[in-house]
C-alpha positions in Angstrom: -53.8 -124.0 -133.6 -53.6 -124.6 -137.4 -51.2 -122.4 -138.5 -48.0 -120.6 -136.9 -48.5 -117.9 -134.6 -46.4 -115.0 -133.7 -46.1 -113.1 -130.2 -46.1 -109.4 -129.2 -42.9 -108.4 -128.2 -42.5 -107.2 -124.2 -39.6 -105.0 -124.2 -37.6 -104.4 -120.7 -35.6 -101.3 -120.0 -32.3 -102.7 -118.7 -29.3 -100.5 -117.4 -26.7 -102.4 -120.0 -28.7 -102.2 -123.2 -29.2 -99.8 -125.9 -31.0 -98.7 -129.0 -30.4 -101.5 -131.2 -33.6 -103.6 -130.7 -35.5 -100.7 -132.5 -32.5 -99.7 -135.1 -31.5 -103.0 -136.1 -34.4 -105.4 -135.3 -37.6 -102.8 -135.9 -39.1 -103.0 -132.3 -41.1 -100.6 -130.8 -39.2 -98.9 -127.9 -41.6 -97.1 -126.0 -39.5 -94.5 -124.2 -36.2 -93.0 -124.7 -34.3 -95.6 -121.9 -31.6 -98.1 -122.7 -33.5 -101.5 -124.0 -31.7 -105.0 -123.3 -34.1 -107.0 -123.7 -37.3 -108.2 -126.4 -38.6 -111.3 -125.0 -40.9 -112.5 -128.1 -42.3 -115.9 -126.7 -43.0 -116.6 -122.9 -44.8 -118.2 -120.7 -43.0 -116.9 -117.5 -45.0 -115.0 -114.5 -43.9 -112.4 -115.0 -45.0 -112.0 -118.6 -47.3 -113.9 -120.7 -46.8 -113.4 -124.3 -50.3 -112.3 -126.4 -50.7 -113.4 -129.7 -49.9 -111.0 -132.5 -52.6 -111.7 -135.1 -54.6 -114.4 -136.6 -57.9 -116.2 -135.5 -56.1 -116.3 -132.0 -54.9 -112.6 -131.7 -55.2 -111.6 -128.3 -54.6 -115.0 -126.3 -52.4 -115.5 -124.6 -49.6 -118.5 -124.6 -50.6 -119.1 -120.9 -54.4 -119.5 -122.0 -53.1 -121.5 -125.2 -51.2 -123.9 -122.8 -54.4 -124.1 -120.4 -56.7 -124.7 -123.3 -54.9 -127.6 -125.3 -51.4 -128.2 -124.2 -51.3 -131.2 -126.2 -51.8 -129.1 -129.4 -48.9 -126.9 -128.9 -46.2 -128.9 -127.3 -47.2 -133.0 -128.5 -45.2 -135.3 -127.0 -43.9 -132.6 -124.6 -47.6 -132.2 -122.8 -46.7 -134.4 -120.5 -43.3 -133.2 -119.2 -44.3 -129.3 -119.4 -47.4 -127.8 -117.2 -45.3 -124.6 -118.5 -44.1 -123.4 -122.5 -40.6 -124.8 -121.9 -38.4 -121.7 -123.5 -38.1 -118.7 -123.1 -36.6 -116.5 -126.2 -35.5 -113.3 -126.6 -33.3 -110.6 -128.7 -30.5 -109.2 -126.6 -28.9 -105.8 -127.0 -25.6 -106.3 -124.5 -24.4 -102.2 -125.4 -22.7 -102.3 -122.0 -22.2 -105.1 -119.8 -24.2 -107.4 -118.4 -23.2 -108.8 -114.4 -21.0 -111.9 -114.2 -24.1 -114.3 -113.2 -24.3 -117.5 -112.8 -27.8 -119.1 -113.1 -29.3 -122.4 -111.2 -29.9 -125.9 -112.8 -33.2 -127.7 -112.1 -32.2 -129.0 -108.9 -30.7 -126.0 -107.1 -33.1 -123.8 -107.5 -35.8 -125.4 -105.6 -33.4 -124.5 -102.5 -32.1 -121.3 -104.2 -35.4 -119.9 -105.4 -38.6 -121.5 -105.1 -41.0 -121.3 -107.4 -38.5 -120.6 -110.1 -37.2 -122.9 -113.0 -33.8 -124.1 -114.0 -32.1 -121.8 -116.6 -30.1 -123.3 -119.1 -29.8 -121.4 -122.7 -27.9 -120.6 -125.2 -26.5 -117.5 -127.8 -26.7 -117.4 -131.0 -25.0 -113.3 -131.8 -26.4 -111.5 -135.0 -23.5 -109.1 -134.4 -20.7 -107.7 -132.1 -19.1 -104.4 -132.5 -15.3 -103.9 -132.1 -14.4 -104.4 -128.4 -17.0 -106.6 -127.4 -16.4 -109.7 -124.8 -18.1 -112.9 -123.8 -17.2 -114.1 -121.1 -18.0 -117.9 -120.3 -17.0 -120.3 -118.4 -14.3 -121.3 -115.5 -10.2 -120.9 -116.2 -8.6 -124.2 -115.2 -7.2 -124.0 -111.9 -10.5 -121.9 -110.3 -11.6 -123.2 -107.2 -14.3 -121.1 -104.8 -11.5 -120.2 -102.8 -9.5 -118.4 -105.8 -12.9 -116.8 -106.9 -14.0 -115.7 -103.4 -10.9 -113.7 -103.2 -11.2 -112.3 -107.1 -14.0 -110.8 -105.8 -13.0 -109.4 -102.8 -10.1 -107.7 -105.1 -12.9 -106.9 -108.1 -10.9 -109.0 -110.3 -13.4 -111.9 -111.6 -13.1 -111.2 -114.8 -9.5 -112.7 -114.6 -10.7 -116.1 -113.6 -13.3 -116.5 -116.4 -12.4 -117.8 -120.2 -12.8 -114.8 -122.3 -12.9 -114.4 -126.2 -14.3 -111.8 -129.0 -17.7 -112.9 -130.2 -18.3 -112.7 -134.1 -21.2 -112.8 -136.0 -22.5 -116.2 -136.3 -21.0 -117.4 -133.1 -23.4 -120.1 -130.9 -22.9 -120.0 -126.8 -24.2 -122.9 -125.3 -24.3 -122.4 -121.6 -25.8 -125.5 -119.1 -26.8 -123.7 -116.4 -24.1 -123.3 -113.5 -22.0 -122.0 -116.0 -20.6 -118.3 -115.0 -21.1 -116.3 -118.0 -21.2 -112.4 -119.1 -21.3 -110.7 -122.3 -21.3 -107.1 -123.4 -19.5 -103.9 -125.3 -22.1 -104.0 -128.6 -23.2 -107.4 -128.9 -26.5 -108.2 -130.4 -27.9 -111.9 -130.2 -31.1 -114.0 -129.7 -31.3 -116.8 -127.1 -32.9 -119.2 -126.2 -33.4 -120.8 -122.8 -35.5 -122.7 -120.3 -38.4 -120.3 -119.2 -36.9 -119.1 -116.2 -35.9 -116.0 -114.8 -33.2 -117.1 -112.0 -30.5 -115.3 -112.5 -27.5 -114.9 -109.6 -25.1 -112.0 -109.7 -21.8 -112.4 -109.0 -19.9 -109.2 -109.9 -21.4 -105.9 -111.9 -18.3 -103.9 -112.9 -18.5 -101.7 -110.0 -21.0 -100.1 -111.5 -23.7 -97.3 -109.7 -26.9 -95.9 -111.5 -27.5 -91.5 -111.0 -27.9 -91.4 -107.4 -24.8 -93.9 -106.6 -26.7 -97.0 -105.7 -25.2 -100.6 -107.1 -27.3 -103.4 -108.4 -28.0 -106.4 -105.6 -25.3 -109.1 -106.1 -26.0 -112.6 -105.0 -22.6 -113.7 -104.3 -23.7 -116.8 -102.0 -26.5 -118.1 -104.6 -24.7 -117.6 -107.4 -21.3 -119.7 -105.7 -23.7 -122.6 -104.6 -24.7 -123.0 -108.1 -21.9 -123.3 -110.2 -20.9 -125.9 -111.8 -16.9 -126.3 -110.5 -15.9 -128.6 -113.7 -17.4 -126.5 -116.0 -14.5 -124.8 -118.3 -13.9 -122.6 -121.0 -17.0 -122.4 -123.5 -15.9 -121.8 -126.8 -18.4 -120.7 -129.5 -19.7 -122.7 -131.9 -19.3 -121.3 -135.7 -21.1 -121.1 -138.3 -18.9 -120.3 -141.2 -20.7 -119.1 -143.8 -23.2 -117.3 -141.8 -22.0 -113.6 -143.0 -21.5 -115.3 -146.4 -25.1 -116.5 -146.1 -26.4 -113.1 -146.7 -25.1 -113.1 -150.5 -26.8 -115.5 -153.2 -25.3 -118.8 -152.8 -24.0 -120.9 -156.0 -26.7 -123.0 -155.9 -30.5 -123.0 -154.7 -31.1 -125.2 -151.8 -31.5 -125.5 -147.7 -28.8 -125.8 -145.7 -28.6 -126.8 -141.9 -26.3 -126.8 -139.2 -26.4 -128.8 -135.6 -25.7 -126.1 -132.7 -27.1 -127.3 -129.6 -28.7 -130.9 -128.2 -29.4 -131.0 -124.9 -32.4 -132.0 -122.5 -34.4 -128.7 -123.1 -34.1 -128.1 -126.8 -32.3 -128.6 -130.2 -30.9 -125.5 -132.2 -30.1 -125.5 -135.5 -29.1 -122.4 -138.1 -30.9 -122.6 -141.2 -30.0 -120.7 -144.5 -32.9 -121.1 -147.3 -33.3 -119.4 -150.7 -35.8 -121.6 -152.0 -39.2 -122.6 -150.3 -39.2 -124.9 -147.4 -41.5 -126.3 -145.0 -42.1 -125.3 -141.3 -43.8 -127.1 -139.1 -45.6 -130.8 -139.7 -43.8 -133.1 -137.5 -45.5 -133.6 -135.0 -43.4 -131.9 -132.6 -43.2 -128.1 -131.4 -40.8 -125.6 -133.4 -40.0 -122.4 -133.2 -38.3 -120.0 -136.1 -35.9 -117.2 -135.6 -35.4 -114.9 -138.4 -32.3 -113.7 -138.1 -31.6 -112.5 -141.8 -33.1 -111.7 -145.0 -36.7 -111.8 -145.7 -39.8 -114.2 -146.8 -43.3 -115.2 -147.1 -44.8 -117.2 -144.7 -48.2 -119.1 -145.0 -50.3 -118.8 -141.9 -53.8 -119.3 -141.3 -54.5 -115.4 -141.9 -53.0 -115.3 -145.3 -49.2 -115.3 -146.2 -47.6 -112.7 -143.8 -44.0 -111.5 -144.4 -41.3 -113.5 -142.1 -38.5 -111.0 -141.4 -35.6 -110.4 -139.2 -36.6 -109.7 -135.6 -39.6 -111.9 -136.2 -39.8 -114.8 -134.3 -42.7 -117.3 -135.3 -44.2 -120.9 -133.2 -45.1 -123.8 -134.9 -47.4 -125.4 -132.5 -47.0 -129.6 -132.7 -50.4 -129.8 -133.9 -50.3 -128.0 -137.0 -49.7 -129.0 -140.4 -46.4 -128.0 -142.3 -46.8 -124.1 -143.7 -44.5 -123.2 -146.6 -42.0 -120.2 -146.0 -40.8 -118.2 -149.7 -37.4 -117.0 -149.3 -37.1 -113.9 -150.7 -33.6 -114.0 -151.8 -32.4 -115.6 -149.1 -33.6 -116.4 -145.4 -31.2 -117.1 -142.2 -33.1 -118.2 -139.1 -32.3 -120.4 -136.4 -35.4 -123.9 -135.8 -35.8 -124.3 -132.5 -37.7 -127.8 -131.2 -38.2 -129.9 -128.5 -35.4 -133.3 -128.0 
């Protein structure tokens, strides 16, 4: 594991998502259905992402983690028998269920087996009319939610605001959340896949059936003093995509919590990736480079999504003209 390494997308048909993953992002969408979801690294059980290409194509992270967890994760070997995140690309076309989704704690009662599922948004864009929903109002107690959703009117008790492009969503787990309407994001979250549904818009597939709610789960989990989530900005990320005054590598803070450290990066000179000593991961979100790896320099686009394992020495990434991505790493 001396150079970065870069997954094969596994791309989920999901009733809410669209055609955006393969028109905006390049995927390969393999039949005609709506596509929500790209999930680009994972160590989950229900997928095990396979290496893309390289000296290690066809591995998978699971066998990677088996084989020299030290290497990939350093000083996080210890903590983690599993890859700790989870990331994906998101394409919320319709909406997604008001969910609410367990911390470490509850969902070893909830749903055994299963990790805690904390994560957080970072949108690449939102189309007029689109919502994220996150977070308790003040003043909502179970008993004024039990009866919002005995009248179908949830969405009145959650914090509510229109997503831009460049807006960050940090939400702990135990938050009640929802997005959708054309909004396009990547996230990143603890590899779990625990997810409590507390209201789906009343909505039926072809043949009239609605989509399982978890309506007691999904209440024992929530975190009761967790209010209105408002996004963290980046300011000049739609600036970003022009040339910038000056050369140079800016960063910006987003998240620090127990599971990770996000921050948005905009480059148009070279910079290094990698190299110390702890585990990173690279989002391109924007623009375009080249990206030394251990098969050659490969081109780092948007869509691409590229692991540093802890092990490896830093790799140079090009800009070419200018790079956004968001540098994911372990606390």
């Amino acid at each position: 594991m001396n150079g970065p390494l870069r997954f094969v997308p596994y791309l989920r048909p999901m009733v809410w998502g669209g055609r955006r993953l393969k028109e905006v992002l390049g995927k390969s969408l393999p039949t005609d259905e709506p596509y929500g979801e790209s999930w680009e690294i994972s160590d989950h059980s229900s997928h095990q992402s396979v290496v893309a290409s390289g000296p290690l194509a066809g591995k998978t992270l699971r066998q990677l983690m088996e084989e020299d967890r030290a290497a990939l994760l350093g000083r996080g070997a210890e903590a983690y028998r599993v890859f700790p995140w989870l990331i994906k690309f998101l394409d919320a076309r319709d909406w997604l269920s008001v969910q609410v989704h367990p911390d470490d704690e509850e969902v070893k009662r909830l749903l055994p087996g299963e990790g805690g599922k904390t994560e957080a948004w970072f949108v690449l864009d939102a189309q007029p009319g689109s919502r994220v929903y996150a977070g308790l109002l003040p003043g909502v107690d179970e008993e004024r939610l039990r009866a919002a959703l005995a009248a179908g009117t949830v969405a009145d008790c959650l914090h509510t605001f229109a997503p831009q492009p460049g807006d960050c969503v940090f939400l702990p787990a135990g938050t009640v959340h929802a997005v959708g309407g054309g909004v396009l994001m990547a996230e990143v979250q603890q590899t779990s896949d625990a997810t409590f549904r507390l209201f789906d818009w009343n909505r039926h597939d072809a043949f009239g059936k609605a989509r399982a709610l978890h309506i007691e789960e999904a209440l024992a989990c929530i975190d009761w003093h967790r209010g209105p989530v408002r996004p963290i900005h980046v300011e000049d990320y739609a600036a970003s995509a022009l040339q910038p005054a000056s050369p140079g590598t800016k960063r910006k803070s987003l998240v620090s919590c127990a599971y990770f450290k996000l921050e948005f990066l905009y480059a148009n000179e070279p910079f290094e990736f990698g190299g110390e000593g702890r585990l990173q991961v690279l989002i391109v979100l924007g623009g375009n480079g080249r990206l030394a790896t251990d098969a050659g320099e490969e081109e780092a686009k948007l869509g691409q999504v590229w692991l540093a394992p802890a092990a490896m020495r830093a790799h140079r990434c090009r800009p070419n003209g200018g790079l956004r991505a968001l540098l994911c790493s372990l606390p």
